[in-house]
Phi, psi and omega in degrees: 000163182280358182233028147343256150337275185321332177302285159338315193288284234272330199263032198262320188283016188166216171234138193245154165272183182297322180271357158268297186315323187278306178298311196290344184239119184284134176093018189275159182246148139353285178318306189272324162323302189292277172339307195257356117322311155297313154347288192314324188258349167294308188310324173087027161289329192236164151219153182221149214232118172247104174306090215274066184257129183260125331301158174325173155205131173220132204256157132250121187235164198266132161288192089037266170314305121009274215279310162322315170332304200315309142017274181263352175299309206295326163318299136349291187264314169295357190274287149016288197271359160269341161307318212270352170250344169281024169257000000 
């Protein structure tokens, strides 16, 4: 999915909750967050820390594997953003 990599990106510095993870990756619906979280921690990309709190509280953090990723996202985004100024 397309928003995979961003996910990935904004959780390089730690563990984000859900409602920061929606604000930070822009144009994501609810719906589609949620979907590619659960992707992600199947993937063993992620992991999610459920806190048994009235209200819930829930982190998501980068696994292992995840934290390898970074790397190559950053390579990325700089290759990206050098495209985007020779147009």
């Amino acid at each position: 999915g397309k928003y995979k990599g961003r996910i990935l990106w904004v959780l390089r510095d730690g563990f984000l909750r859900y409602g920061e993870l929606n604000r930070a990756v822009v144009g994501i619906t609810p719906k589609m967050l949620t979907q590619t979280l659960k992707e992600l921690e199947v993937d063993k990309l992620i992991t999610r820390k459920v806190y048994l709190e009235v209200p819930p509280r829930v982190e998501y953090t980068l696994t292992t594997t995840g934290k390898e990723l970074i790397p190559f996202i950053k390579q990325m985004r700089i290759w990206g953003e050098k495209q985007m100024t020779l147009k």
